[in-house]
C-alpha positions as CSV (number, residue, x, y, z in Angstrom):
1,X,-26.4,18.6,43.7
2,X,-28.4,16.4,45.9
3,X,-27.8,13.4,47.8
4,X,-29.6,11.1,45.3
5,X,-28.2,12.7,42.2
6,X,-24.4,12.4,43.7
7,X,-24.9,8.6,44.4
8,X,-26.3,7.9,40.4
9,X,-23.7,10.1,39.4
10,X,-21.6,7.9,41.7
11,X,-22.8,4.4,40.2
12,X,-22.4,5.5,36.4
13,X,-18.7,6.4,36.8
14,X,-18.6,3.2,38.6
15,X,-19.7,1.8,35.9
16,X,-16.8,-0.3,33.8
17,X,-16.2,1.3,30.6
18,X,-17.1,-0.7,27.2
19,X,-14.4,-2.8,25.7
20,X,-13.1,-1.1,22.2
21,X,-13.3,-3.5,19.3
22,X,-10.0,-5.3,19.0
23,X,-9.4,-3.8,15.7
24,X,-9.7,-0.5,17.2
25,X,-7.7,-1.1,20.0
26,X,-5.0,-2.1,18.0
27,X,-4.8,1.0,15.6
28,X,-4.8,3.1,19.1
29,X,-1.8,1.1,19.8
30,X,0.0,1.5,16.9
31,X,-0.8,5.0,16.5
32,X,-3.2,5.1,13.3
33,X,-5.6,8.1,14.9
34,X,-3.1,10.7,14.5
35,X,-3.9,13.3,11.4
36,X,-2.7,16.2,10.1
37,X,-2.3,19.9,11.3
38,X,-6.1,21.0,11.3
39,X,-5.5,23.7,8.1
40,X,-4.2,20.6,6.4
41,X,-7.4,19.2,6.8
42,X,-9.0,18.5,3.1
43,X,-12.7,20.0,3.4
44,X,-14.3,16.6,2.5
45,X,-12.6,14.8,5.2
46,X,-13.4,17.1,7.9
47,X,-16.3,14.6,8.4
48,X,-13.6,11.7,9.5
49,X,-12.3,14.2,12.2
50,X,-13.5,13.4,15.4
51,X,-11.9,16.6,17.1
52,X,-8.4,18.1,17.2
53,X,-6.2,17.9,20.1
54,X,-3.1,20.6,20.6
55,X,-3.4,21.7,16.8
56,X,-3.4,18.3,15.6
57,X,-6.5,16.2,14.0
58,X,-7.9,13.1,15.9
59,X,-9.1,10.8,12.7
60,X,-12.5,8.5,13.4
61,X,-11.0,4.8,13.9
62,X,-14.4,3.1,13.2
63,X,-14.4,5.4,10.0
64,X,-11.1,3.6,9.2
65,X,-11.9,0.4,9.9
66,X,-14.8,0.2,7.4
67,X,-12.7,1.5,4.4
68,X,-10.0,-1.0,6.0
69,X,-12.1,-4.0,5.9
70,X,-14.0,-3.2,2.0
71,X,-10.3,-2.9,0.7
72,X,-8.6,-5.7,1.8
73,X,-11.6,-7.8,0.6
74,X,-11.0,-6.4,-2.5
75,X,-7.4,-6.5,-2.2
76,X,-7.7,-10.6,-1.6
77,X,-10.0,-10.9,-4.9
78,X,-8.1,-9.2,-6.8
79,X,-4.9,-11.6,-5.3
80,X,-7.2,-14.6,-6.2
81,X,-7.8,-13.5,-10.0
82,X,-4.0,-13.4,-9.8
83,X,-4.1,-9.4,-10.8
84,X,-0.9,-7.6,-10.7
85,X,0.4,-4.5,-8.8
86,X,2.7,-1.8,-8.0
87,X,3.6,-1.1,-4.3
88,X,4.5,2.5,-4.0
89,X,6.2,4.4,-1.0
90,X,9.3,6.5,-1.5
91,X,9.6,8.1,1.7
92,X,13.0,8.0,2.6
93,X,12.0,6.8,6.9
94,X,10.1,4.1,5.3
95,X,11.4,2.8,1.9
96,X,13.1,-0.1,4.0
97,X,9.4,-1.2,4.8
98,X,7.9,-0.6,1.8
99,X,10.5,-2.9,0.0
100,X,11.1,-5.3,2.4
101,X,6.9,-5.9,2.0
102,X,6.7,-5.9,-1.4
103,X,9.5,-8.6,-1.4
104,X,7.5,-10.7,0.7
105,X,4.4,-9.9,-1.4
106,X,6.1,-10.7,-5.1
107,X,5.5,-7.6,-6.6
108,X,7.2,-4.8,-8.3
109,X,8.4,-1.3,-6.1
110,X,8.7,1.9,-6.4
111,X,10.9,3.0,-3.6
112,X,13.1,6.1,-4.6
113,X,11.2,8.8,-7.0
114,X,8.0,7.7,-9.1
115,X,9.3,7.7,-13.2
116,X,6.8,9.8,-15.0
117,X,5.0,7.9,-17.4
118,X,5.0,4.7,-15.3
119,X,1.4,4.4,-15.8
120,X,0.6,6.8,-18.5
121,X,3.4,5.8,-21.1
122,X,3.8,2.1,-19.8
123,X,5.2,1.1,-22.9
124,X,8.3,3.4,-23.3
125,X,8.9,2.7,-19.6
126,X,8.8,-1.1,-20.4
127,X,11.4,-0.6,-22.8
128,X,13.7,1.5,-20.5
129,X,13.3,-1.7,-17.9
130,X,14.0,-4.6,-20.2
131,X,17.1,-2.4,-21.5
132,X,18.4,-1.8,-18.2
133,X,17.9,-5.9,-17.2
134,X,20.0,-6.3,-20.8
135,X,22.7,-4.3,-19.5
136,X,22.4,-6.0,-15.8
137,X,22.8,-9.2,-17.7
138,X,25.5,-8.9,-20.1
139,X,27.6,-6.9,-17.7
140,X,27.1,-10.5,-15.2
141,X,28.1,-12.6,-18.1
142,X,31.2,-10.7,-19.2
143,X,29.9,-9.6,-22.0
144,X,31.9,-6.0,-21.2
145,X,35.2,-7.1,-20.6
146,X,36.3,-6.4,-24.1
147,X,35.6,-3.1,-23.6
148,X,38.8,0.2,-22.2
149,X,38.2,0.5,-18.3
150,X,36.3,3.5,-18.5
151,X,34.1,2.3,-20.9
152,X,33.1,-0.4,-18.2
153,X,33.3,2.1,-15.7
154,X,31.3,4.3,-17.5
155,X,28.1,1.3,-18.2
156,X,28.3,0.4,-14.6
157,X,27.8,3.8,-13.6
158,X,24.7,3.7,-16.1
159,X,23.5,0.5,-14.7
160,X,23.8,1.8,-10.9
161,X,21.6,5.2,-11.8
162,X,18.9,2.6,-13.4
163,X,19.2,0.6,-10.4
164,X,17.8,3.1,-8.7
165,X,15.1,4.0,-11.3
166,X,14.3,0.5,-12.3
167,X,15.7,-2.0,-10.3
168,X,12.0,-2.2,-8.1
169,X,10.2,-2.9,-11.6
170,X,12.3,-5.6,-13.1
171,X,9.3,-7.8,-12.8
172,X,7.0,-5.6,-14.0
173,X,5.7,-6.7,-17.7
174,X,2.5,-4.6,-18.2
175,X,0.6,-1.9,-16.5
176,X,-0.9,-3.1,-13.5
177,X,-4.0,-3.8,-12.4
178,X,-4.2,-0.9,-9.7
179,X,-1.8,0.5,-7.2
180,X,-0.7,0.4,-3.6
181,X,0.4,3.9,-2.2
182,X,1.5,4.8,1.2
183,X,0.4,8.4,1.2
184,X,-1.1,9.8,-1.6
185,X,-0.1,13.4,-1.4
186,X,3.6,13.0,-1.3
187,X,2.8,10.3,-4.6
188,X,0.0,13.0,-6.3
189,X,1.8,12.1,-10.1
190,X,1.6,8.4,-9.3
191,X,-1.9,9.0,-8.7
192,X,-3.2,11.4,-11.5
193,X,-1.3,8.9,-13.7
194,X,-3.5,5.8,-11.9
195,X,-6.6,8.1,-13.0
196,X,-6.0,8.8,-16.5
197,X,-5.2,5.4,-17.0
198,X,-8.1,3.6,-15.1
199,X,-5.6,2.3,-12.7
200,X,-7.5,1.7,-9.1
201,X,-5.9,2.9,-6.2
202,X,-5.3,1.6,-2.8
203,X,-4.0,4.1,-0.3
204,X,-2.8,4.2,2.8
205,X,-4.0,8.2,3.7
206,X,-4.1,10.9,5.9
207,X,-6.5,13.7,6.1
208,X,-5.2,16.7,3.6
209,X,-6.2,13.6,1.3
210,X,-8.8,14.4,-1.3
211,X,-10.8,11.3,-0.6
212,X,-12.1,11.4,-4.3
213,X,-8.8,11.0,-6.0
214,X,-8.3,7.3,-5.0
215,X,-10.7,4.0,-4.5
216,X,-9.8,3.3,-1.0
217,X,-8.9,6.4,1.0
218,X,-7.8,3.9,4.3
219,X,-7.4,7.1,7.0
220,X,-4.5,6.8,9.4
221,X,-1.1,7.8,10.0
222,X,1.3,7.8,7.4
223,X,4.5,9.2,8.6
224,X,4.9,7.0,12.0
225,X,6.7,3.9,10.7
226,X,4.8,1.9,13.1
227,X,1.5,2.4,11.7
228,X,2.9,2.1,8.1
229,X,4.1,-1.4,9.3
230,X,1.1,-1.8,10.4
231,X,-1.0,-1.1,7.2
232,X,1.6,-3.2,5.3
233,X,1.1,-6.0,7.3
234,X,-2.8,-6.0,6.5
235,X,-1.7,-6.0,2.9
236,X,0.5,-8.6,2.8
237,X,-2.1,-11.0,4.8
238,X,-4.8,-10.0,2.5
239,X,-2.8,-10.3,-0.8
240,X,-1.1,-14.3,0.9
241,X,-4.5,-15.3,1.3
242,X,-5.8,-14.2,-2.3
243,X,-2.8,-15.5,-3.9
244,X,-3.3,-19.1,-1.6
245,X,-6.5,-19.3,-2.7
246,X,-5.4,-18.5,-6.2
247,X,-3.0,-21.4,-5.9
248,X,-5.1,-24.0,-3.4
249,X,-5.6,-27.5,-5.5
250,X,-9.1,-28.2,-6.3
251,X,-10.1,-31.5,-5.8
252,X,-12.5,-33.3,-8.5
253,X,-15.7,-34.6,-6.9
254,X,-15.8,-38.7,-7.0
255,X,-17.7,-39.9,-9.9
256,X,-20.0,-42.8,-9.1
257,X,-19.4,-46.2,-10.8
258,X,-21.2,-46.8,-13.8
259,X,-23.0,-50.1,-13.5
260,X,-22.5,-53.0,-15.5
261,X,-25.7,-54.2,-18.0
């Protein structure tokens, strides 16, 4: 190489690097880039790979950001025209998060195993919820105590095992307007069930994803609780702000005096 070409050489690499977006800086931080093992790798999101390191995909932040930014847009409408949802996760590592933000959100939960039929059979699973909040109720009030021991022993048992089924859709009163699902794959009933009933879904996914089966594929990494913390928090703001904006006061525009004849 010659003299001049070592010293441009020399000035480019001297050159400071371009700042990353502070969106994208952020997902690096947290973790989001990290896919799946590369024969994982669903053919139609091959394209969202930018390369694989030691086995493992590298996933195309700016891709992610895109799909990011259109859904929690929609999200925040949809939070405005007070629509309804279902936040699903029922990873054991991460069922602490995923309740803890639907709490703060207002929404019903599935945290332990999706009930079949949730979306597909919403009335019989409606029926199922309001019988176990009867049972709840009663067995509050007293209503039991007439009852042999282990006849009370035996309905609390009952009311413990719908707990678990139930307890996260107490509030739930009709099939919701779409779904929230932290992985898609390891939730692949709750989402052919979201399909046959016209049920949008917003997912939190990784590559094996087929991008087709839900509304907003959002690409990241969904087994590292930080970056599920991370896409929970950008649901939570988005669906606060829809639902303050649902809620803001409007205030009448001053009407002028009428003069006097």
């Amino acid at each position: 190489m010659s003299d001049e070409a070592k010293n441009k050489a020399t000035e480019v690499a001297a050159q400071p690097l371009p700042e990353l977006d502070p969106a994208i800086k952020e997902m690096v931080e947290v973790g989001i880039f990290y896919g799946r093992r590369k024969n994982r790798t669903h053919p139609r999101m091959k394209q969202w790979v930018l390369h694989n390191r030691n086995g493992m995909e590298i996933i195309n932040l700016y891709h992610t950001k895109e799909v990011l930014d259109a859904a929690m847009e929609s999200l925040q409408m949809r939070a405005a025209n007070n629509a309804t949802a279902i936040l699903v996760g029922t990873q054991p590592a991460l069922a602490d998060l995923v309740e803890a933000a639907a709490k703060e959100m207002g929404i019903p939960v599935v945290s332990h195993r999706w009930i079949g039929g949730t979306l597909t059979n919403a009335k019989g699973i409606l029926k199922r919820v309001e019988h176990f909040k009867k049972l709840k109720k009663d067995m509050a009030e007293g209503l039991f105590e007439k009852h042999t021991k282990k006849e009370r022993a035996k309905i609390a048992k009952e009311i413990e095992r719908m707990e678990t089924m139930f307890g996260g859709l107490s509030e739930l009163s009709r099939v919701p307007d779409f779904i929230i699902v932290v992985d898609p794959v390891e939730h692949a009933i709750a989402v052919h069930e979201a399909k046959v009933a016209k049920v949008p879904v917003l997912a939190f996914s990784n590559v094996d994803t087929d991008p087709d089966s839900v509304e907003f594929p959002i690409l990241g990494n969904t087994t590292g609780r930080t970056s599920v913390s991370w896409f929970l928090e950008k649901v939570k703001a988005a669906w606060k702000a829809g639902r303050s904006a649902a809620v803001a006061p409007t205030v009448a525009a001053p009407v002028a005096p009428k003069s006097e004849k």
